[in-house]
C-alpha positions as CSV (number, residue, x, y, z in Angstrom):
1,X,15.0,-89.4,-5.6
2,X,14.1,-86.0,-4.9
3,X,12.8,-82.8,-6.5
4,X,15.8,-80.7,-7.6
5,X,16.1,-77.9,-4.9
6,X,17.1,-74.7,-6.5
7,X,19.3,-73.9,-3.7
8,X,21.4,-76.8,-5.4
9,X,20.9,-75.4,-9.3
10,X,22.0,-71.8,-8.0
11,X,25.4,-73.3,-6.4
12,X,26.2,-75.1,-9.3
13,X,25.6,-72.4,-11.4
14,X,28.1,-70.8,-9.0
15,X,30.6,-73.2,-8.7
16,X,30.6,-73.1,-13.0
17,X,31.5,-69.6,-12.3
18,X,34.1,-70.1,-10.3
19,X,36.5,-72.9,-11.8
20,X,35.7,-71.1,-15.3
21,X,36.3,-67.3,-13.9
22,X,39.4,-66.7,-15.9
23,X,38.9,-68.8,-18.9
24,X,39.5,-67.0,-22.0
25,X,38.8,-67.8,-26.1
26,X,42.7,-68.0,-26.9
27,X,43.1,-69.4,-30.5
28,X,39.6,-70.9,-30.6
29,X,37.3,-70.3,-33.0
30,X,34.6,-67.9,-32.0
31,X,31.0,-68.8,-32.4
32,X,31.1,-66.9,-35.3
33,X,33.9,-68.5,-37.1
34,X,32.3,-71.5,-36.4
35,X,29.2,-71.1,-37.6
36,X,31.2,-70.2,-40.8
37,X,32.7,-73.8,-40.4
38,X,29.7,-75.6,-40.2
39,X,28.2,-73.3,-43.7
40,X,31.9,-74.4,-45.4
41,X,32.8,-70.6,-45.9
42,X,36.4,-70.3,-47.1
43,X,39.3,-69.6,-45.0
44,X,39.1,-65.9,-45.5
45,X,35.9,-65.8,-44.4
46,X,36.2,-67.9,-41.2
47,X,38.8,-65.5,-39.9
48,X,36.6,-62.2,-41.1
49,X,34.1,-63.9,-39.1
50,X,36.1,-63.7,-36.1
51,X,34.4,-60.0,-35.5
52,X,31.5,-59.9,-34.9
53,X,32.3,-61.7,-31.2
54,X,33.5,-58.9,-29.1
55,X,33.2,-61.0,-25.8
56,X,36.5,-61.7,-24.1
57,X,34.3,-62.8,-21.3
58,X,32.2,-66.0,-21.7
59,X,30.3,-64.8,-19.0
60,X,29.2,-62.0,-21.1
61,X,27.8,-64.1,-24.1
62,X,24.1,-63.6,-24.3
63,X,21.4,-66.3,-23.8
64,X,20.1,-65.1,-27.4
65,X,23.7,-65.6,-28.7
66,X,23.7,-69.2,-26.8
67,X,20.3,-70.0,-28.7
68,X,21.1,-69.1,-31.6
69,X,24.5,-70.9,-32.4
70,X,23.0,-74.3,-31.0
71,X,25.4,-76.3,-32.9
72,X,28.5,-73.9,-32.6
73,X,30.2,-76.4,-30.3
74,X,31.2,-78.5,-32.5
75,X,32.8,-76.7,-34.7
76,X,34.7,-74.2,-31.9
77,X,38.1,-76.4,-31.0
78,X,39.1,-77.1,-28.2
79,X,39.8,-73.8,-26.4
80,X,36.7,-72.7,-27.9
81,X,35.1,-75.3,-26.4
82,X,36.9,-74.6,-23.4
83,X,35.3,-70.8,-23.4
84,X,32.0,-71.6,-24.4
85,X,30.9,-74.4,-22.8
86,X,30.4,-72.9,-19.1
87,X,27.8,-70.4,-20.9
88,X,25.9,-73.2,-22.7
89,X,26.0,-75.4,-19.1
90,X,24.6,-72.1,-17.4
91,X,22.0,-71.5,-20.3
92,X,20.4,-75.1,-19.9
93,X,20.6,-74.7,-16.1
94,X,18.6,-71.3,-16.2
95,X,16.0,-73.5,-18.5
96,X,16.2,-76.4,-16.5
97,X,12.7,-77.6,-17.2
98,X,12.5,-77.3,-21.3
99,X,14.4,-78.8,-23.9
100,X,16.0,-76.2,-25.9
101,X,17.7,-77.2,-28.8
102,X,21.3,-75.4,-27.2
103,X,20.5,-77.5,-24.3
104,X,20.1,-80.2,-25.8
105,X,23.2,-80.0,-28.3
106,X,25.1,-79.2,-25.1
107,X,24.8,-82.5,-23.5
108,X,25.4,-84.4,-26.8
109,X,28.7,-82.7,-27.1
110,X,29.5,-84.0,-24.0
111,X,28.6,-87.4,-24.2
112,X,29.8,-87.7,-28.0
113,X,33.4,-85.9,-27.5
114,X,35.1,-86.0,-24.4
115,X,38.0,-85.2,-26.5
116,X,37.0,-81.7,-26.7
117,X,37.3,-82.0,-22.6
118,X,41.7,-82.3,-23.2
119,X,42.1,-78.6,-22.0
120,X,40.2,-78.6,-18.9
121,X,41.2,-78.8,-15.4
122,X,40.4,-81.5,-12.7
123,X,38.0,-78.6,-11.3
124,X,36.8,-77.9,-14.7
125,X,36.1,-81.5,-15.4
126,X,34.0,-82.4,-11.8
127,X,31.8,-79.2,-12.8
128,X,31.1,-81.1,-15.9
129,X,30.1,-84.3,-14.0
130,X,28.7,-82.6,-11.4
131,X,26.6,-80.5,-14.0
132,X,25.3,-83.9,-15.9
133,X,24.6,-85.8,-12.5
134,X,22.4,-82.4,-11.7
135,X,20.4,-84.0,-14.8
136,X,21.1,-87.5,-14.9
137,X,19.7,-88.0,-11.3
138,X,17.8,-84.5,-9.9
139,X,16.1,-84.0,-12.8
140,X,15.6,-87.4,-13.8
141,X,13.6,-87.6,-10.1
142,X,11.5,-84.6,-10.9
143,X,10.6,-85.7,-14.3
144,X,9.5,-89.8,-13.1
145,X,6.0,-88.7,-12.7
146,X,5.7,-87.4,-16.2
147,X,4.9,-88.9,-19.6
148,X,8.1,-90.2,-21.3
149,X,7.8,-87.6,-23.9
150,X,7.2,-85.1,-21.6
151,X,11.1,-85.9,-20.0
152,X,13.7,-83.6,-22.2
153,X,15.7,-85.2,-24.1
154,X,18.7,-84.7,-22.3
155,X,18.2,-86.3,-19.5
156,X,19.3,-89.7,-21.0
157,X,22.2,-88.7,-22.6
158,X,23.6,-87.4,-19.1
159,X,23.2,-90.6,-17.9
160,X,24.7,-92.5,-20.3
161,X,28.1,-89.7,-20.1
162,X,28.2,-90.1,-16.7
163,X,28.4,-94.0,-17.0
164,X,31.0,-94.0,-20.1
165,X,33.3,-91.0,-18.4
166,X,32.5,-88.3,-16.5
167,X,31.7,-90.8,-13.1
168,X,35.2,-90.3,-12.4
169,X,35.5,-87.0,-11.8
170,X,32.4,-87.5,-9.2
């Protein structure tokens, strides 16, 4: 296999844009809210929370914001899912070559719950494959020359979506 080109990373971090362009947060929890899930706030709370997210963009959610609610997907719904995740697949495509813990988490959440996928398009869904085969198989390539635990984590999980579900929207 080859070295990923970055002519290919910058298209599919282009073509994320473009089947997610009008995708708003709806009735999902905010990263916020969820972060107040995952600390077992009360109700109240969870909706106070709600806030201190003022994007109605998820293009305009902050890489810092990205790092620091890691673990937010799992805890968003699914059209929070549906919002967030283009960010977090952008984020570990701008740091394609370290293993951040909201890259990481990322990938998990897509191999673990493709149940969280119910709300996206076809489109949506081949940007999702097409996003882990980016890893699975370009990274992969670049990466074979270097120690094992040198290879981010996320690599292997990619491979192992793509074989369970996301090789059908390939």
């Amino acid at each position: 296999m080859h070295a990923p080109s970055e002519e290919q990373r910058l298209q599919l971090i282009a073509d994320i844009h473009t089947v997610f362009a009008d995708v708003v947060l709806g009735n999902g929890f905010s990263l916020h809210q969820a972060d107040a899930i995952d600390d077992f706030l009360d109700d109240n709370l969870v909706a106070a929370a709600r806030v201190k997210d003022n994007e109605t963009r998820w293009q305009d959610i902050s890489a810092e914001k990205v790092n620091r609610f890691y673990n937010a997907l799992y805890y968003v719904g699914p059209q929070g899912f549906r919002f967030y995740f283009p960010r977090y697949m952008i984020q570990t495509l701008e740091n394609v070559k370290t293993s951040s813990t909201a890259a990481d988490d990322t990938t998990i959440a897509v191999c673990n719950h493709p149940e969280f996928f119910e709300l996206f398009s076809l489109q949506q869904r081949r940007a999702v494959a097409c996003f882990l085969q980016f890893f699975e198989r370009i990274v992969a390539a670049e990466m074979s020359n270097a120690c094992p635990n040198d290879i981010p984590a996320y690599v292997d999980p990619a491979a192992n979506a793509l074989q369970l579900f996301w090789n059908q929207y390939l």
